[in-house]
C-alpha positions in Angstrom: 81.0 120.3 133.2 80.6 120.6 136.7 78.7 117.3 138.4 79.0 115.3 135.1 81.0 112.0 135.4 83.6 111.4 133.6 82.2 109.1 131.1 79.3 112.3 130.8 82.0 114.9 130.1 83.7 112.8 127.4 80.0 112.2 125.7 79.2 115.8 125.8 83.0 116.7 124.4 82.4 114.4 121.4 79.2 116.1 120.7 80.6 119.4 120.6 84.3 118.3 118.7 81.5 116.6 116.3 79.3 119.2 115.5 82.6 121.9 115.3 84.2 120.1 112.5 80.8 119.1 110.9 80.3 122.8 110.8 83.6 123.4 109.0 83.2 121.1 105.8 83.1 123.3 102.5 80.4 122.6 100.0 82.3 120.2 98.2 82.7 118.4 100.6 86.6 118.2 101.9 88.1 120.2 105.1 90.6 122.8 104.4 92.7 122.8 107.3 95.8 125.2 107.6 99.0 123.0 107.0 100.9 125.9 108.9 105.6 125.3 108.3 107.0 128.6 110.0 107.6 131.4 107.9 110.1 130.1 105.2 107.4 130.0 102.5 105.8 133.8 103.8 110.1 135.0 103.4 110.4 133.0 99.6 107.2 134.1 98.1 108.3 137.9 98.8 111.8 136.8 97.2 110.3 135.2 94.0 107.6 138.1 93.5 110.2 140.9 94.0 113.1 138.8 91.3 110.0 138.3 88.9 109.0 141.9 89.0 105.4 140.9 89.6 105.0 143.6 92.9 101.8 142.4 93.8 102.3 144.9 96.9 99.6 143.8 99.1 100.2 140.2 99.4 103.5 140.7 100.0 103.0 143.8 102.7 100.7 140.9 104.6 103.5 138.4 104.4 106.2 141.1 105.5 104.3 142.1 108.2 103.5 138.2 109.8 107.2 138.0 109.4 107.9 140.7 111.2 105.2 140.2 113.6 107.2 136.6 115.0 110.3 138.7 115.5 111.8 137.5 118.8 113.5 140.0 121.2 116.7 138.7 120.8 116.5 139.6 116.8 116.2 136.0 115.6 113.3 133.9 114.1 112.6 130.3 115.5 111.3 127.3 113.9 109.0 126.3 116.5 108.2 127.5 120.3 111.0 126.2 122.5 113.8 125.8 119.8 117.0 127.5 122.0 118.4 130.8 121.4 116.3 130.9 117.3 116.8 129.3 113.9 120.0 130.6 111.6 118.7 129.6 108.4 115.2 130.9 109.4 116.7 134.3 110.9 118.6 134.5 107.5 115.3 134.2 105.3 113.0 136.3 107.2 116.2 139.5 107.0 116.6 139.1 103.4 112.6 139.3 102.8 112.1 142.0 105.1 115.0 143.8 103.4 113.2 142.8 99.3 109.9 144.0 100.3 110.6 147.3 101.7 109.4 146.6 105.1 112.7 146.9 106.9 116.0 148.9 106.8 119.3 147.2 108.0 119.3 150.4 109.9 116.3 149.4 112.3 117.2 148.2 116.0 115.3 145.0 115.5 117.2 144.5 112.0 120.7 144.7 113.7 119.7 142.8 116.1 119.0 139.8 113.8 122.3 140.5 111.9 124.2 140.2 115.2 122.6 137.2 115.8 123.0 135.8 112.8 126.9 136.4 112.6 127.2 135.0 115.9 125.8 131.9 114.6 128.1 131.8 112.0 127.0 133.7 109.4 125.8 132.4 105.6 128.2 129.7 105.4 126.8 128.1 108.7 122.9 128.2 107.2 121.2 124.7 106.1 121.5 123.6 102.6 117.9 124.9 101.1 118.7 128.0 102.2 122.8 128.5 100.6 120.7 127.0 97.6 118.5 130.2 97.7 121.1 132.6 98.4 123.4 131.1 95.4 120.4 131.8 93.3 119.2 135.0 94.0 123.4 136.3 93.8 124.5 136.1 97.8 126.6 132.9 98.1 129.1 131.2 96.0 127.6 128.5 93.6 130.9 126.6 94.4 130.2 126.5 98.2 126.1 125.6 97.4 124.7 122.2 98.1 124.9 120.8 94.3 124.8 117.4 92.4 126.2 116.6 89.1 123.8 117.2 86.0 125.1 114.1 84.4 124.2 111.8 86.9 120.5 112.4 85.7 121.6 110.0 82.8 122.7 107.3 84.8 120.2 103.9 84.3 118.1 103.0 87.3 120.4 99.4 87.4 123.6 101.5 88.4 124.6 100.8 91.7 124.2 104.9 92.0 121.3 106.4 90.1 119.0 109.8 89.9 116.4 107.4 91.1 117.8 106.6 94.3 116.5 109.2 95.5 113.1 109.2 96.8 110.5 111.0 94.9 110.3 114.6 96.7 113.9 114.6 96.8 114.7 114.1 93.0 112.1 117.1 92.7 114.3 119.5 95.0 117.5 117.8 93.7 116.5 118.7 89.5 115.8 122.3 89.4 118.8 123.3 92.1 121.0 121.1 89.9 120.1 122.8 86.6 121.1 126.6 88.5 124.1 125.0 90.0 125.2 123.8 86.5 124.8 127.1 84.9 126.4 128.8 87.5 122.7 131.0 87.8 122.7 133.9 89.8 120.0 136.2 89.4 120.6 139.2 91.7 118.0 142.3 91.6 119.5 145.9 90.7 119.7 147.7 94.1 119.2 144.3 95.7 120.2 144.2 99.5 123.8 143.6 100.0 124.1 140.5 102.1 128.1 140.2 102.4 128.0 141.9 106.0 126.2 138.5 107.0 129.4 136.7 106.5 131.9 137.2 109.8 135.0 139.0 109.0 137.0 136.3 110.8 135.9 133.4 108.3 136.0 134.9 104.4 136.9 132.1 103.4 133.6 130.1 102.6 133.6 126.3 103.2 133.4 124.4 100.0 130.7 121.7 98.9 132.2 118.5 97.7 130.2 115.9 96.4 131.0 112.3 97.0 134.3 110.9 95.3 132.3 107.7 94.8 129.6 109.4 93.4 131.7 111.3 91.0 133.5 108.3 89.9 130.1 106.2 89.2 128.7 109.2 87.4 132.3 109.3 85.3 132.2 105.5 84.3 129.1 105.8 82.6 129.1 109.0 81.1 132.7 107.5 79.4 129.9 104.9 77.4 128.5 107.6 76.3 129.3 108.5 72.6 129.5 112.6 72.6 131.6 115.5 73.8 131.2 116.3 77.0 129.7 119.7 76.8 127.2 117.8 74.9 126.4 115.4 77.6 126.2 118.2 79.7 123.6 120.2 77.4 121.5 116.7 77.0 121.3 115.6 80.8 120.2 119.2 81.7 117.5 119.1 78.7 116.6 115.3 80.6 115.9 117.3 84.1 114.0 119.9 82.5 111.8 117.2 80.6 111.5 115.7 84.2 110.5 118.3 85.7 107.6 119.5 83.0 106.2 116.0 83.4 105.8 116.1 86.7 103.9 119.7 86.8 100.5 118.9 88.6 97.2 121.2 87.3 98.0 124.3 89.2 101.2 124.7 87.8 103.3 123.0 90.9 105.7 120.5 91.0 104.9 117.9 92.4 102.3 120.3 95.0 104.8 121.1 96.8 105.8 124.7 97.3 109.7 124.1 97.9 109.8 122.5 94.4 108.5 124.8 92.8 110.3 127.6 93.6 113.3 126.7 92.5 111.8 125.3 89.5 110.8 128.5 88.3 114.3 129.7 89.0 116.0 127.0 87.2 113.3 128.0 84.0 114.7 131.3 84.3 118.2 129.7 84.0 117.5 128.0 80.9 116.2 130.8 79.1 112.7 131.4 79.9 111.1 134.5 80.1 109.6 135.5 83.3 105.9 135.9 82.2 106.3 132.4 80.3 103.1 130.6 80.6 104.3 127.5 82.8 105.8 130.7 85.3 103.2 132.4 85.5 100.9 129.4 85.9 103.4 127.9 89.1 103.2 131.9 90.6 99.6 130.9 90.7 99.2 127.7 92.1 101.7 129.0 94.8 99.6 132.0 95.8 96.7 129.6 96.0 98.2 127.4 98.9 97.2 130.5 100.9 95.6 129.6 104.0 92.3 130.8 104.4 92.3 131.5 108.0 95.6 133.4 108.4 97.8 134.8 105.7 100.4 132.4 105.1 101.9 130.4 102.2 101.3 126.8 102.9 104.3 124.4 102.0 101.4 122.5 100.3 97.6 121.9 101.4 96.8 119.1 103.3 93.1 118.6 101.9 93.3 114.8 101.3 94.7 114.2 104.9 92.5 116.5 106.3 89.5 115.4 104.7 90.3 111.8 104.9 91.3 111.6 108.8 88.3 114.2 109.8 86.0 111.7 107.8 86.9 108.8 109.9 87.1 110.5 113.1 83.6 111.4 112.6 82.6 108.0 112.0 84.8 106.4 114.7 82.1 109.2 116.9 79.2 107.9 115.6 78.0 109.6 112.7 76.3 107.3 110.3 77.6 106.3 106.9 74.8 108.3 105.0 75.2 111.8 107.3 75.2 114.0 105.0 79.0 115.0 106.1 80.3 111.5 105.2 78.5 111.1 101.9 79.4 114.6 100.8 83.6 114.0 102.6 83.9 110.2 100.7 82.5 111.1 97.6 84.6 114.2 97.2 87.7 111.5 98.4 86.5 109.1 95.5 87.0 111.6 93.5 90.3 112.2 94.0 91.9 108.5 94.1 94.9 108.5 91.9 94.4 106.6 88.4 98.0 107.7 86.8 101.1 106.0 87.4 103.5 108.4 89.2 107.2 107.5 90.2 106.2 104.7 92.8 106.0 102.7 89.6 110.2 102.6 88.9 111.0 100.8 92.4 107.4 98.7 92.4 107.0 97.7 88.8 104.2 95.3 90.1 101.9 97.7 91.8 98.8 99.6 90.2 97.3 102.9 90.9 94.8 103.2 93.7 96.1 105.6 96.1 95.5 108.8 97.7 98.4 111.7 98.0 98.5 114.9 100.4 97.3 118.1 98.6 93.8 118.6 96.9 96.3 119.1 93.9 98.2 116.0 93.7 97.6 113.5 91.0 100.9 111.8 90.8 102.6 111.0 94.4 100.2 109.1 96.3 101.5 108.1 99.7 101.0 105.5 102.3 99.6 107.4 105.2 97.3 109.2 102.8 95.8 106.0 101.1 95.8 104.2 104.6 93.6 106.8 106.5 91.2 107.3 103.0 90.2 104.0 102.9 89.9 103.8 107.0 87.0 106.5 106.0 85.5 105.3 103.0 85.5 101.6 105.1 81.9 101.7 105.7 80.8 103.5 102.4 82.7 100.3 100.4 81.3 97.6 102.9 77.7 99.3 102.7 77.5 100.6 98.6 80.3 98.0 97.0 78.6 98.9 93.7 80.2 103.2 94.1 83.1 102.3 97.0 84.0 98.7 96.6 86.3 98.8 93.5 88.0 102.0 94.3 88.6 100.2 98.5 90.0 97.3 96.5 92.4 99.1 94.0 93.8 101.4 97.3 94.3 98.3 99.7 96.0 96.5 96.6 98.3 99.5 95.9 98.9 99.9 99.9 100.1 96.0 100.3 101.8 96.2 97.3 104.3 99.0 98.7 105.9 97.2 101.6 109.4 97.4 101.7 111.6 94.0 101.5 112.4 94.4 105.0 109.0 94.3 106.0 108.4 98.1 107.4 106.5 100.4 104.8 107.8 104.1 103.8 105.9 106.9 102.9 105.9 107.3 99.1 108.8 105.0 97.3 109.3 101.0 97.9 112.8 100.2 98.8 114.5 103.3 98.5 116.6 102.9 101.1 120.6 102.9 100.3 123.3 104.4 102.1 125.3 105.7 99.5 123.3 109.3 100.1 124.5 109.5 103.8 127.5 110.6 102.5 126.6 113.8 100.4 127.4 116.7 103.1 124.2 117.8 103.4 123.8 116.1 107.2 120.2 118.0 107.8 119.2 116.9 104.8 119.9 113.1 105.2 116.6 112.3 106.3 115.0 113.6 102.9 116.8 112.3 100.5 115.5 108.4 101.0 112.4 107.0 102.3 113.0 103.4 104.8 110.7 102.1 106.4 109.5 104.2 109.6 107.7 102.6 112.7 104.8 105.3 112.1 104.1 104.3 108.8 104.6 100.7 109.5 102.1 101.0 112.3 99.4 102.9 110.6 99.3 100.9 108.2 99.1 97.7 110.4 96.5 99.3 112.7 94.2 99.8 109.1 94.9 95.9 108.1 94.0 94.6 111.4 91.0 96.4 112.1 90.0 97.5 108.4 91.4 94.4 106.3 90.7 91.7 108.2 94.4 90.6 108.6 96.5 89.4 111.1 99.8 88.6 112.3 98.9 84.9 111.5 99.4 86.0 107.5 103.4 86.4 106.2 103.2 90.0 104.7 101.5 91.5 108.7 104.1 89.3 110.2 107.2 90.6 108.2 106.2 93.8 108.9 105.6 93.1 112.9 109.2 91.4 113.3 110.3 94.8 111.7 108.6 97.1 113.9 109.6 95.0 117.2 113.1 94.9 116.3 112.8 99.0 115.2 111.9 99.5 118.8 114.3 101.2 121.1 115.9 100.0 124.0 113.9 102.2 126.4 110.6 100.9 125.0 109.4 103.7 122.5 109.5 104.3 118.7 111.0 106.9 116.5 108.3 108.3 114.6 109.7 110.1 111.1 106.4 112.3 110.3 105.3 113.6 114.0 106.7 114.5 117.3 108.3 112.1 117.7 108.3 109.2 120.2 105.5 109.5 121.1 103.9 109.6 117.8 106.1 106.7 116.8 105.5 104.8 120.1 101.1 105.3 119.9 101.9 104.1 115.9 103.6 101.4 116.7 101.0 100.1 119.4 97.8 100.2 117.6 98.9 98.6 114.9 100.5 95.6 117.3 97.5 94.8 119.2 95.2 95.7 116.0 96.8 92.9 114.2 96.4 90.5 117.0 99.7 91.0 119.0 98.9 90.7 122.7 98.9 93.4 125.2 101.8 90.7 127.5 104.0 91.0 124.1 107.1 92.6 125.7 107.1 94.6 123.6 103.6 96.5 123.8 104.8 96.3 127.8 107.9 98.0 127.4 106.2 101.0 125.3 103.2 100.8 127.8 105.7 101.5 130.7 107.5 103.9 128.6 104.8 106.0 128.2 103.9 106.0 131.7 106.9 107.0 132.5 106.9 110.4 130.5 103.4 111.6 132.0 103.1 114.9 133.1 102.2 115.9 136.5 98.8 117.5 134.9 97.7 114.2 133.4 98.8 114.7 129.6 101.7 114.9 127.4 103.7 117.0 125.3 107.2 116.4 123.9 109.6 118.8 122.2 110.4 119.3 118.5 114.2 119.1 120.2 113.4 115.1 120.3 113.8 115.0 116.6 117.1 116.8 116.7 119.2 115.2 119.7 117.3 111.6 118.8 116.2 111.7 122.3 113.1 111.9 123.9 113.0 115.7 125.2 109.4 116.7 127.6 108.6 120.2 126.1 107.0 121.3 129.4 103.7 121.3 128.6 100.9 119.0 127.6 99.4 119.1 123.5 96.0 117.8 122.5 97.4 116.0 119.8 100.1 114.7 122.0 97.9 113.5 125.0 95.2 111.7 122.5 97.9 109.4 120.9 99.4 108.1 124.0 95.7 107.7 125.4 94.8 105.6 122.0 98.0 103.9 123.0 97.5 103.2 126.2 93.7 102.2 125.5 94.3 99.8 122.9 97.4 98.1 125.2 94.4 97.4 127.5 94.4 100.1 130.1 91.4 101.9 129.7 90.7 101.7 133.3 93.9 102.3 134.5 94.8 105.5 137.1 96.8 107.0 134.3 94.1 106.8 131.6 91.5 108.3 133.5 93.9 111.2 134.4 94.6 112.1 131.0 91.2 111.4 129.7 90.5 114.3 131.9 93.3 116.3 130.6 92.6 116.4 127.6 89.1 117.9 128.0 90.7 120.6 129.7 93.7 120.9 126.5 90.2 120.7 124.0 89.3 124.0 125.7 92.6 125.9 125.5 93.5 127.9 122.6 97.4 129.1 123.6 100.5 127.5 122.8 99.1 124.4 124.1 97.0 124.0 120.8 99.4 125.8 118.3 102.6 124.0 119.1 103.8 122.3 115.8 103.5 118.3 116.3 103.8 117.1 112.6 107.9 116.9 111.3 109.4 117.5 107.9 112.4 117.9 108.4 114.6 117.0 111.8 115.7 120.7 113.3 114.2 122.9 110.2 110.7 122.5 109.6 107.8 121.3 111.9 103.9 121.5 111.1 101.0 122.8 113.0 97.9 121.0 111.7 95.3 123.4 112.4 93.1 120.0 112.3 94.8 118.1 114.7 93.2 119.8 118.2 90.5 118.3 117.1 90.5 115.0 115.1 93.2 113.2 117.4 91.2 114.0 120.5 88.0 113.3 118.9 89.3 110.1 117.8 90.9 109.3 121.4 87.5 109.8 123.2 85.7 108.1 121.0 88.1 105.1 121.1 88.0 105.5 125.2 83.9 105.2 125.4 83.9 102.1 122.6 86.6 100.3 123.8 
């Protein structure tokens, strides 16, 4: 790019990010992406092929060794690049697999090494919840001592002050099958299995117990007493209500709910109540799971990210400039159409009012559509719906309706319930689990989904429902100017959320609030122009620099920063240039994980994201 100006280097980059991704569309037109989550799905898969007996050796030799390969010296496994020292619950996963598939012997230096680090973390008893869930399962841990709720409280009516349903949707889908093995005290441990008891430290045999909630216990008690029949009979009928739930909610290819991590314990819990292992509904889940494979590297996806993919790519091509009737965007929207959700799902119970129209995450998903999802769809099928109302405009219509119509009563939106949002779960002693269990409005969501009315809808803060939602989002912002952001890392993907949907739905760049997140911003630059921010952030709830600059990283606070009005601006114009130079690196830089899940256990690499969030940055930088 030598003796191009800058505006020339940016044109030429969004030719070439253009024609990359236009190359990578499948025939049916959707993007699929690697939604890459560590190694806990690679270390689970190995665990549920080896306790069903189906030994399907080479799949699990290429997990074992990608494992194995990500090894750090020290003996531990780590959750994402610059996590301190390694991950407990991960180093405890990726052992016990090793050990299952045959890969490893306790007896190998680089296996010792992991058990010393693991005992000097604490052992088993200090792991997270998922993974004392998983270890009570397979035999290694104490049912007693295992994150657990009560059966019965499956039974309690959605009016109770605490209900099943206060959960938000993927919760209730972790929380049915682990109940169902907690309640019959399942423990399925293989013949010759590896013995784990060394991984508890000989100063602490006793193992800390789980105690649910008094209050919670109490509630579930009051109305169980109503309740006409024995007690071992209200038992046997709420855990024949969770298994019902959980059948209904089986997508086509066997998952629940899409999601890997539900469905592994669902097959478990199966097992528990008498299934057999090559049972048509296993075998079928074993399936789906193996087909979340990504297809450029061998690991088990957490769940495919098609629709997101598809649907951000889609836009970000047209935000570029490629036409409405390229053959990319007909080929992307129709294959979108296609999958708009027409079944009521969950959503319904806490939005009685709303009507399907939305999009969810997987290329699987029929039932748990989500705001983010729907939102960035309809940003790309925009055109299509404005130009061909007679094939677009009803399904645009039915997903903005569903979208307005799942605004929380405070204003903020969430990502997949309405108003799920009491406090009563903050106390279940599952802290790092907290952030699951209920869906609040977050600024990220709130300000995607303003940024799409504003510039998509035609709405402004002038109308009551954008309003609500903006006094939420200013008063959600922190004291030193930025925004948490729940589904990316973090602040800064909060704080570039948050200010493109202010100033799309007519707030002003002098709003002292866009100012304060403007200087914020500004303030964390790096010295190469860029930016990049640790997965730590999510942890400590405090803005941590990782070091290093990330494309995706750099692009939001760019969109930021352009649509606060500083396009021109010294700082811009630096990391404009930045950027091209991060579009051309291929290291750490571009594989750092920027999307969150869950705060200090599981972060997501987006394969996609190198390239749609710069693409979409430059392009906003030349139009604006």
């Amino acid at each position: 790019m030598l003796g191009l100006n800058l505006q020339e280097k940016v044109l030429l980059r969004i030719r070439d990010l253009t024609d990359l991704l236009v190359n990578s569309q499948e025939k049916d037109g959707a993007w699929y992406y690697c939604f890459e989550a560590g190694l806990l799905t690679d270390a689970y898969m190995i665990i549920l092929l080896r306790h069903l007996s189906m030994n399907d050796e080479t799949l699990i030799h290429k997990l074992a060794y990608r494992i194995a390969s990500k090894q750090e010296p020290t003996g531990a496994w780590k959750v994402f690049y610059d996590e301190p020292e390694g991950n407990l619950s991960a180093t405890i996963e990726c052992y016990y697999a090793l050990l299952l598939a045959g890969y490893k012997k306790k007896t190998d230096p680089e296996m010792i090494r992991a058990r010393e680090f693991i005992l000097a973390k604490g052992g088993l008893s200090a792991a997270g919840s998922y993974t004392k869930v998983m270890l009570a399962i397979t035999g290694h841990y104490p049912w007693g001592n295992a994150p657990y709720l009560p059966v019965e409280m499956v039974l309690l009516p959605t009016w109770a002050p605490i209900n099943f349903f206060d959960f938000n949707g993927y919760a209730r889908v972790h929380v049915a099958p682990i109940s169902i093995c907690a309640s019959k005290n399942y423990a399925h441990k293989l013949p010759g299995d590896a013995d784990l008891s060394d991984l508890f430290p000989s100063s602490s045999k006793q193992v800390p117990s789980f105690k649910p909630p008094r209050s919670l216990l109490k509630a579930i008690e009051k109305h169980i007493k109503k309740i006409p029949l024995p007690l071992n009979e209200i038992r046997d009928l709420a855990i024949k209500e969770l298994e019902r739930f959980m059948l209904a909610r089986l997508e086509w290819d066997g998952t629940l709910y899409s999601y890997f991590t539900t469905t592994l314990p669902m097959i478990f819990a199966l097992l528990a109540l008498g299934y057999d292992k090559r049972h048509p509904v296993i075998t079928k889940a074993v399936k789906g799971l193996k087909a979340m494979a990504c297809r450029t590297i061998y690991h088990l996806q957490t769940a495919t990210s098609t629709i997101w993919d598809t649907g951000m790519i889609a836009y970000a091509l047209q935000e570029a400039g490629l036409p409405p009737h390229h053959p990319a965007i007909e080929k992307a929207t129709l294959y979108l159409l296609a999958k708009q959700h027409t079944k009521y799902g969950d959503w319904l119970i806490h939005n009685p009012q709303g009507r399907p129209g939305g999009w969810g995450f997987s290329h699987s998903n029929t039932i748990n559509p989500d705001v983010d999802d729907t939102a960035y769809t309809l940003r790309a099928l925009y055109r299509q719906a404005m130009n061909n109302s007679e094939t677009y405009g009803h399904a645009w219509r039915a997903g903005l309706e569903w979208l307005l119509s799942m605004q929380n009563d405070d204003g903020g939106w969430p990502a997949f319930e309405k108003n799920t949002n009491k406090k009563w779960p903050d106390l279940i002693p599952m802290p790092e689990a907290k952030s699951v269990l209920t869906d609040p409005s977050a600024a990220d969501l709130t300000g995607r989904a303003l940024e799409f009315l504003g510039n998509y809808a035609g709405m402004s803060h002038r109308q009551e429902q954008v309003q609500k939602a903006v006094q939420w989002l200013v008063k959600d912002q922190r004291s030193d100017g930025s925004w948490y952001g729940r589904w990316g890392v973090v602040y800064i993907y909060g704080t570039w959320a948050a200010v493109t949907g202010l100033t799309a739905v007519g707030i002003a760049p002098q709003h002292h609030a866009v100012k304060k997140a403007v200087n914020w911003l500004l303030s964390i630059q790096n010295p190469d122009g860029g930016w990049g921010e640790s997965c730590l952030s999510d942890s400590v709830l405090q803005y941590t620099p990782l070091g290093f600059s990330t494309p995706s990283q750099t692009a939001w606070a760019l969109d930021a920063l352009i649509a606060a009005g500083l396009k021109e601006s010294p700082a811009v114009l630096r990391g404009i240039e930045a950027l091209l130079h991060l579009t051309e690196k291929n290291g750490i830089e571009a594989s750092y994980p920027t999307g969150a899940g869950l705060p200090g256990g599981f972060y997501i690499h987006y394969h996609s994201y190198r390239y749609i969030w710069p693409l979409l940055a430059l392009s906003h930088y030349l139009r604006i």
